[in-house]
C-alpha positions in Angstrom: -0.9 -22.9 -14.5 0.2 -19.3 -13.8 0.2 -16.8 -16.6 3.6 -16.0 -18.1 2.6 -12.7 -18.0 2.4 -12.0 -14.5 3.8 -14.9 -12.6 7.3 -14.4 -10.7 9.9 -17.3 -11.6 12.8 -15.1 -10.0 13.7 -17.3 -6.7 12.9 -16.0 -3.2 15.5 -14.0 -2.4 14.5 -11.6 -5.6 11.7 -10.2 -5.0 11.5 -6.7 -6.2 10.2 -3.9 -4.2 7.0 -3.8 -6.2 6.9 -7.3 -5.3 6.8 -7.2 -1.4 4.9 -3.8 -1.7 2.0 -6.0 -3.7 2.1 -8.3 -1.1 2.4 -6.2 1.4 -0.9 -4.3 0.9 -2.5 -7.5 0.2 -1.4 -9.0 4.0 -2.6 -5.8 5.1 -6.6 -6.4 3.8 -6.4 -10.2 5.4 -4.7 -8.8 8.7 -7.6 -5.9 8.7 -10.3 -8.8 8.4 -8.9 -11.0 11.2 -8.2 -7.9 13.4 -12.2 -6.8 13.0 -12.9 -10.3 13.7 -11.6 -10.6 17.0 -11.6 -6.9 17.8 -15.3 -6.6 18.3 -16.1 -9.8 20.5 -14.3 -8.3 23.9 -16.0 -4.8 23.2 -19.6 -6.1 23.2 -20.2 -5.7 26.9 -19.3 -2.0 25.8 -21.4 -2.0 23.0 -24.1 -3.4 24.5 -24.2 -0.7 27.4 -24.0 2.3 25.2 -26.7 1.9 23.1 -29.0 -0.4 25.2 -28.8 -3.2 23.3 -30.4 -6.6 24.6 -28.5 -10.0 24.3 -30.2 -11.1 21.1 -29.8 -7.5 18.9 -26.2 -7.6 20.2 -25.3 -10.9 19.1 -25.9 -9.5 15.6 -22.8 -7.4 15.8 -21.0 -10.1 15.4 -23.6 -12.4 13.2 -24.0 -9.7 11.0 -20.6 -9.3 9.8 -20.5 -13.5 9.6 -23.9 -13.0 7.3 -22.4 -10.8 4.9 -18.6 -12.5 4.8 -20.0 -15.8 4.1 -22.8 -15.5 2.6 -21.2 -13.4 -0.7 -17.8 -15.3 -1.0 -18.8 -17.5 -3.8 -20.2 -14.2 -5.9 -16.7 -12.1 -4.5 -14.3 -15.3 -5.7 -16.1 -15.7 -9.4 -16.1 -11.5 -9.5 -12.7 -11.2 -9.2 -12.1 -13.5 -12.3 -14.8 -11.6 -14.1 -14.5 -8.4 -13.6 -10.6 -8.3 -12.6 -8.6 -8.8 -9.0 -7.5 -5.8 -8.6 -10.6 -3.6 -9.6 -12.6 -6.2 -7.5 -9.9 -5.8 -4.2 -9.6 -1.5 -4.2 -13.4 -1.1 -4.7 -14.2 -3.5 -2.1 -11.0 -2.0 0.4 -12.5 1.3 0.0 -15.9 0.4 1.0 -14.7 -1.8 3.7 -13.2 1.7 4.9 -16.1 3.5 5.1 -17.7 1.0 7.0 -15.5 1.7 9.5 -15.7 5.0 9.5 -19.2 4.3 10.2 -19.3 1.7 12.7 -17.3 4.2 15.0 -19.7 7.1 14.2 -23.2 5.1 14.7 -25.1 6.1 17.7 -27.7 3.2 17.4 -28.0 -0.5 17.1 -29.5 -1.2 13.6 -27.1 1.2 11.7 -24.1 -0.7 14.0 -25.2 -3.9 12.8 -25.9 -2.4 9.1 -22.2 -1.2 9.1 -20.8 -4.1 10.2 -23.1 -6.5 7.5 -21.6 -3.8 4.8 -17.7 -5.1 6.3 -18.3 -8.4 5.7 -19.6 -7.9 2.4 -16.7 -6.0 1.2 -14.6 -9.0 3.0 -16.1 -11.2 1.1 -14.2 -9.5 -2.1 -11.5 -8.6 -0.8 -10.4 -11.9 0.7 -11.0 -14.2 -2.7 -9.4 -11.4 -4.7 -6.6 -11.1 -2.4 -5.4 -14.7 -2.4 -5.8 -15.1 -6.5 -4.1 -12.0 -6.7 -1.3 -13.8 -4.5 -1.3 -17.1 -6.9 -1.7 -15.1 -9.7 1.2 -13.3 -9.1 3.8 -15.3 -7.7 5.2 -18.7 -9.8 3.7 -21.9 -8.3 6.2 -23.8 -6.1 8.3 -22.1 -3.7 7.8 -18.7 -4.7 3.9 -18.6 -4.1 4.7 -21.3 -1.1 6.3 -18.1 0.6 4.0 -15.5 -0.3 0.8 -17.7 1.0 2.8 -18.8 4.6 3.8 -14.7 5.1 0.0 -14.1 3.6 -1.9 -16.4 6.5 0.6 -15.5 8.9 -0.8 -11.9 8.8 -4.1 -13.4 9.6 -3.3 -15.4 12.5 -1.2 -12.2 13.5 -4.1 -9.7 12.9 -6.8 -12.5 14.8 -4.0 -12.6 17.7 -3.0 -8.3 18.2 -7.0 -7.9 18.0 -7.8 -9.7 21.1 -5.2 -7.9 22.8 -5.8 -4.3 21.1 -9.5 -4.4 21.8 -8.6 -5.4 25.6 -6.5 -2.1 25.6 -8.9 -0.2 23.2 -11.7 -0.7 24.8 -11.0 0.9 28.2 -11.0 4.3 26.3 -13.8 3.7 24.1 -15.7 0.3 22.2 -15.3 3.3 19.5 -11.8 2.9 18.2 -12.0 -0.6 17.9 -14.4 0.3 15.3 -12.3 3.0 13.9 -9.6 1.5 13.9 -9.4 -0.5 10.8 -10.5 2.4 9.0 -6.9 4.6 8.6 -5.0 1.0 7.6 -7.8 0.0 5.0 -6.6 3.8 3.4 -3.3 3.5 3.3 -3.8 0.2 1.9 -6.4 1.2 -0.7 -3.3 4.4 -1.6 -0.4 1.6 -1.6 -2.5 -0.6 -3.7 -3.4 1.8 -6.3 0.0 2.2 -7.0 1.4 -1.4 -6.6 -1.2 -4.1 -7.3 -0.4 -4.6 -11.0 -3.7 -5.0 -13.0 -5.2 -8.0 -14.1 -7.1 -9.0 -17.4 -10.3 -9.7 -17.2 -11.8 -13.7 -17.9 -12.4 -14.0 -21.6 -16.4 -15.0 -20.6 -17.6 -16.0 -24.2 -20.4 -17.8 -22.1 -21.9 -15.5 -20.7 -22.9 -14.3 -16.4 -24.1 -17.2 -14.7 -26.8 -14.9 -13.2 -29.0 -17.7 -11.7 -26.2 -19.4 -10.3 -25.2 -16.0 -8.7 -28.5 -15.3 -7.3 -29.3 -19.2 -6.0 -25.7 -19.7 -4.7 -25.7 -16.3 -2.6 -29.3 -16.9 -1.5 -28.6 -20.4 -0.6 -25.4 -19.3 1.9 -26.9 -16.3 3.2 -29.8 -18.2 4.9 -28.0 -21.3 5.5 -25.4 -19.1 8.1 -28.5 -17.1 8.6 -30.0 -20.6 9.6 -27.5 -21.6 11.7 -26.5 -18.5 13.8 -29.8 -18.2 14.8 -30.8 -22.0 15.4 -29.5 -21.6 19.1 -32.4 -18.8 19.6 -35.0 -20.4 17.8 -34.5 -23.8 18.9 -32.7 -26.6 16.2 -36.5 -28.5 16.3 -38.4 -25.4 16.0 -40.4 -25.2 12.5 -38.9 -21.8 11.3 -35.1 -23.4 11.6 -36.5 -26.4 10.3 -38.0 -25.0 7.4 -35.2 -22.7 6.7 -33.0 -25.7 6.4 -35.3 -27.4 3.7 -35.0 -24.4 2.2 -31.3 -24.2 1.7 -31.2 -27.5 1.0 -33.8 -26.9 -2.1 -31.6 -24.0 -3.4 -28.6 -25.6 -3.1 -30.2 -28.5 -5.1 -31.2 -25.9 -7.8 -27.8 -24.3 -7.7 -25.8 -27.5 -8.4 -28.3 -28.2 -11.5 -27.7 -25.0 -12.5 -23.8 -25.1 -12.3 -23.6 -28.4 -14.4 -25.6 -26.9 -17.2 -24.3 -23.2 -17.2 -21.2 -23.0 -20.0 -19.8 -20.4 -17.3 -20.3 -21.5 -14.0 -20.0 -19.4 -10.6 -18.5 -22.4 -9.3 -16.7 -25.3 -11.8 -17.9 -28.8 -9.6 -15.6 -30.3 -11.4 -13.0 -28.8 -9.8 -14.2 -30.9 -6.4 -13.5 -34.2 -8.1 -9.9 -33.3 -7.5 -8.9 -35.4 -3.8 -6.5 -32.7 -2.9 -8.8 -30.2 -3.7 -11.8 -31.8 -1.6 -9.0 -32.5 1.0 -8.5 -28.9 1.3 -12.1 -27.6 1.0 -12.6 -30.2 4.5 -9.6 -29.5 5.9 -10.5 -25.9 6.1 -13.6 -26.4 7.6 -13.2 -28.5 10.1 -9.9 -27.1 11.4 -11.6 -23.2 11.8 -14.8 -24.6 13.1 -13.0 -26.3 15.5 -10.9 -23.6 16.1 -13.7 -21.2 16.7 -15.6 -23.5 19.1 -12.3 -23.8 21.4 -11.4 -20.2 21.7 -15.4 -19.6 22.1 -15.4 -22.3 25.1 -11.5 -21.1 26.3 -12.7 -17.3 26.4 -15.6 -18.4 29.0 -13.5 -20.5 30.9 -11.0 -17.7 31.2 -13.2 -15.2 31.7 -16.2 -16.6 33.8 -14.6 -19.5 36.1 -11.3 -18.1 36.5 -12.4 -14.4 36.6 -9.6 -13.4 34.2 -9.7 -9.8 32.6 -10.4 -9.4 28.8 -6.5 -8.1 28.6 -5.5 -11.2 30.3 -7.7 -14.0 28.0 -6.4 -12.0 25.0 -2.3 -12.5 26.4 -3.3 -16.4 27.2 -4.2 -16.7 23.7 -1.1 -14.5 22.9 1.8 -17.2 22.7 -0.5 -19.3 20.0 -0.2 -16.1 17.1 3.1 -15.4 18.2 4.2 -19.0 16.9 2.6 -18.2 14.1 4.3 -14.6 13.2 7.7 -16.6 14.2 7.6 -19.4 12.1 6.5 -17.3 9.2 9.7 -17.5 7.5 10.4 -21.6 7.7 7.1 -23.0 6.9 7.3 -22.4 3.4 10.5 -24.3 3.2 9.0 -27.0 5.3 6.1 -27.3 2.6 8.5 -27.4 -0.1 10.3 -30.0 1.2 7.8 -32.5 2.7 4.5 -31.1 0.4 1.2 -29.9 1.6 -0.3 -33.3 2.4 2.2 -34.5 5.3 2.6 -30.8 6.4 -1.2 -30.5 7.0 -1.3 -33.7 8.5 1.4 -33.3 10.9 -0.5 -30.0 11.8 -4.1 -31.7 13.0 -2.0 -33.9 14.8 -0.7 -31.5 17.2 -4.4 -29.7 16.8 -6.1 -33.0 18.3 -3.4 -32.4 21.3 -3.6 -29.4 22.1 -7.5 -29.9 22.3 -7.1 -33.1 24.6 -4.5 -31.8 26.9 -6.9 -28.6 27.4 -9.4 -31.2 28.5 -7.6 -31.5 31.6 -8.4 -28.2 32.8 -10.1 -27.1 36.4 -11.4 -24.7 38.4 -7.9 -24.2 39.5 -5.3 -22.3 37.5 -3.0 -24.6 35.9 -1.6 -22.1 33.4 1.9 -23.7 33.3 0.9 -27.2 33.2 -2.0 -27.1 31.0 -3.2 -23.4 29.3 0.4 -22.4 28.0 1.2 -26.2 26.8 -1.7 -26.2 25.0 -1.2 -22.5 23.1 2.0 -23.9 22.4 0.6 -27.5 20.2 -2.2 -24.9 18.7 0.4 -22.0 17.3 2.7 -24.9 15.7 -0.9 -26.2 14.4 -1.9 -23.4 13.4 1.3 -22.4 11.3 1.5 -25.7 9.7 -2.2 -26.0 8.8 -3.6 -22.7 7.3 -0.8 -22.4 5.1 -1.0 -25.5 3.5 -4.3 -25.5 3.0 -4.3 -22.3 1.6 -1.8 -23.6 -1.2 -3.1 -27.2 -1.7 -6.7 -25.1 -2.5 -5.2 -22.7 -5.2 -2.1 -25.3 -6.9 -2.7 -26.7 -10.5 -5.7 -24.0 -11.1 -5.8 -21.6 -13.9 -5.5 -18.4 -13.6 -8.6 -17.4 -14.4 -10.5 -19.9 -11.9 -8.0 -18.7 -8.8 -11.0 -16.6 -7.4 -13.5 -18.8 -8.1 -11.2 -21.4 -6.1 -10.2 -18.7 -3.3 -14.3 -17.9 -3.0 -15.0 -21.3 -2.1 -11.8 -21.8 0.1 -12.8 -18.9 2.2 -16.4 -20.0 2.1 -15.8 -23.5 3.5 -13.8 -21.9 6.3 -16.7 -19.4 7.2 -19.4 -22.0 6.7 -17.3 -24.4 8.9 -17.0 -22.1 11.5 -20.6 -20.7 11.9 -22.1 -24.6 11.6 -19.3 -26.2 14.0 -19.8 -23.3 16.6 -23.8 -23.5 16.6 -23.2 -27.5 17.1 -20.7 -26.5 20.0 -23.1 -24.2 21.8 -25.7 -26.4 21.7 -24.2 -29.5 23.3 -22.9 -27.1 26.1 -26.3 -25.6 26.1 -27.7 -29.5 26.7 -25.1 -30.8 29.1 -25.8 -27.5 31.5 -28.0 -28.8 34.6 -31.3 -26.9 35.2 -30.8 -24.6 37.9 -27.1 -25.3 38.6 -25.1 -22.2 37.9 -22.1 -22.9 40.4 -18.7 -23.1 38.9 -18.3 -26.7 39.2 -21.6 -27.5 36.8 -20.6 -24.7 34.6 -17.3 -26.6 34.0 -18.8 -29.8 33.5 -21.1 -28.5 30.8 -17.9 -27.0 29.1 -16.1 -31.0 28.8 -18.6 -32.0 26.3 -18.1 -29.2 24.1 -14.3 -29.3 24.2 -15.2 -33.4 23.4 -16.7 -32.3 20.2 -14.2 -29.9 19.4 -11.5 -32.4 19.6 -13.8 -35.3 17.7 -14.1 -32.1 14.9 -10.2 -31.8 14.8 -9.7 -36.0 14.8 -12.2 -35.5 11.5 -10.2 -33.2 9.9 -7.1 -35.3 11.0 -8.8 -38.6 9.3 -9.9 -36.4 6.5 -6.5 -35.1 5.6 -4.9 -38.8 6.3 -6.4 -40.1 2.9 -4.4 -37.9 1.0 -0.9 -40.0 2.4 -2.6 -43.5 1.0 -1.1 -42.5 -2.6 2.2 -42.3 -3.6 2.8 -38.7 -5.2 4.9 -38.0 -8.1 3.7 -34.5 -7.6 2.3 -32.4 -4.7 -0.1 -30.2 -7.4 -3.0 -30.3 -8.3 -4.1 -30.8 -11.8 -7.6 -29.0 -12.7 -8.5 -29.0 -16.5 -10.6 -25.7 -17.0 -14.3 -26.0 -18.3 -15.5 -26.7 -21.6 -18.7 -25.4 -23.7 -20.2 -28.5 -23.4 -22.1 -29.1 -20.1 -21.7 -32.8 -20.4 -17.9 -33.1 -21.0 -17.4 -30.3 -18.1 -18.9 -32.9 -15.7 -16.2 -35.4 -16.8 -13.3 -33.2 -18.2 -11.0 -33.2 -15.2 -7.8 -34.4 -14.8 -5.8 -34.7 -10.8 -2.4 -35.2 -11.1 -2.0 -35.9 -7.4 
């Protein structure tokens, strides 16, 4: 389903220059967001002391990028069709440049938070954009198998060299880990001008989908709005309660909406596909499980074992360097056993990296338990994101790769923010009034791991369905929308 016009039918090994340069710049935007993702968590304490920042105002340097990442990637995948990839990706690059700039510049809390709400709103372009750029670009099959495993390998790498360059950063100043994205975004944004070859925009005879734009946005900014502050308020409390009926209301009107616009921000249709709902839960329940266990590993590290910030970041090292090393076989590995068994093979060794890490103590047991377990999760991790990635975004039309990418990167950011606040609050129960040795603080951690590994034995479950079929195809086949409202509902055809 890849245009003639731009798609790359060449095999592997002939890829032009212009070719790894576009891909290139685009690895360096998902390796930026990653890298600010995990940069800012070990500089908080920093942050915090600086500019005199209490608990709850700081938590919103991190909640606040979260707000703005996934709360705009439905609008960021559908403007990318609209209004073009690679006008969407530059504008969005350079702003996520400034707001680096910024960050590292602030000298008070608000306008910290402000900048980094205005990075994860130019994240939440530059990610959909990026990836339909990618399967825009390069032929389905092996070709684009390649360019998406080197494409999330960049992320894994960026969220892994962030932990440990904010552990080295930080000792100068919480500063540069601000400023530090901000020279890569530029040369980026100056390679990219150059490279990133231009893209038509959607013929959109039916118009904006305006209400869908504004409903759909609205509904995911206060639903992760909801949810990162649920812990706070209290998951019974009537604000949290009443922001929940809320979401759930909008999200109501949005779906009516969606079914009768002739151009939708989001196609449901396109969610009647198995492999395509496979991958939508796949995503989020493997980085919402993900994020809960380095959340719950950091604080083990950190608080019970008295490890260093440099030292947590190195544990977590051998996991992303699996990753960066595999880079160049999983693609091959996907093309020879397809997405399904690949991603399946990966939540296995997810659910056991999770349950051997259960057997951790207040002693040390980095050979026997902490590196074993980094191990299972980097060869997880490599098989999984990939293959998500590419079961999301095969059999789509060009012109619907954003709106697909959008909702990808939405289920991942939405899984993580729900799965972590459902984390937190079972170790949050579990902890005994009044009992702050080591010992209690390690048994309030078990449960959480628990439901870490039950969210990883979902995903595996999830993902299992997709091997009940015999395939005579690993694609997905998505019929675009048609003017009538009633035949989109029912116009969709999975070859899978």
């Amino acid at each position: 389903m890849t245009s003639p016009l731009t798609a790359v039918s060449a095999s592997p090994e002939r890829w032009t220059p212009r070719l790894w340069g576009t891909l290139l710049v685009l690895c360096a935007a998902m390796f930026l967001d990653a890298l600010d993702v995990s940069m800012v968590g070990v500089a908080l304490p920093s942050i915090g002391s600086e500019l005199n920042l209490t608990t709850s105002t700081l938590q919103w340097v991190v909640s606040g990028y979260i707000l703005g990442y996934g709360g705009l990637l439905l609008l960021g995948g559908r403007a990318a069709d609209l209004l073009g990839r690679r006008r969407v990706f530059l504008i969005a690059l350079a702003v996520f440049a400034l707001a680096s700039l910024l960050g590292g510049f602030v000298d008070s809390g608000p306008l910290l938070i402000a900048s980094r709400f205005i990075k994860g709103l130019s994240a939440a372009f530059t990610a959909p954009a990026g990836l339909s750029i990618i399967t825009t670009t390069f032929a389905e099959g092996p070709v684009r198998n390649r360019a998406l495993t080197i494409y999330t390998t960049c992320a894994a790498t960026g969220f892994s060299m962030g932990l440990v360059l904010s552990g080295l950063l930080t000792e100068a100043s919480w500063r540069l880990t601000m400023l530090l994205p901000a020279p890569i975004a530029l040369l980026a944004l100056i390679a990219g001008l150059k490279l990133i070859p231009r893209s038509a925009r959607e013929q959109n005879k039916g118009g904006y989908d305006i209400p869908g734009a504004v409903t759909g946005t609205a509904a995911m900014l206060l639903l992760v709005f909801t949810v990162v502050e649920a812990p706070e308020a209290g998951w019974a409390s009537a604000r949290t309660l009443l922001s929940f009926l809320t979401t759930a209301v909008l999200l109501a009107v949005f779906v009516r909406i969606e079914l009768r616009s002739a151009s939708p921000l989001i196609r449901l249709g396109v969610l009647r596909s198995g492999p395509q709902l496979r991958a939508q839960l796949g995503a989020m329940t493997f980085f919402g499980g993900y994020v809960s266990f380095q959340f719950l590993a950091t604080q083990y590290f950190q608080s019970l074992l008295g490890w260093s910030a440099l030292e947590t970041a190195l544990a977590f090292l051998p996991a992303g360097a699996l990753v960066a090393l595999s880079s160049t076989k999983v693609g091959s590995v996907i093309d020879r056993f397809g997405t399904p068994r690949v991603i399946v093979a990966g939540f296995v060794l997810l659910v056991a990296s999770y349950v051997l890490f259960l057997r951790i103590s207040l002693t040390p047991a980095y050979a026997a338990v902490v590196l074993p377990s980094m191990i299972l999760l980097g060869f997880a991790c490599a098989l999984v994101f990939p293959s998500l990635n590419i079961q999301a975004t095969n059999g789509v039309d060009d012109d619907e790769q954003g709106m697909v990418s959008g909702l990808l990167n939405t289920s991942i950011q939405v899984g993580g923010a729900i799965f972590l606040a459902i984390v937190t609050a079972v170790v949050t129960a579990s902890s005994r009034s009044g009992d702050s040795s080591p010992q209690a603080v390690l048994d309030s951690f078990r449960p959480g791991l628990i439901v870490v590994t039950v969210i990883a034995f979902a995903g595996l479950l999830i993902t299992l369905t997709g091997l009940r079929t015999r395939r005579t195809k690993e694609t997905i086949v998505v019929t675009k929308s048609v003017p009538s409202p009633e035949a989109a509902r029912e116009h969709v055809a999975v070859g899978d």
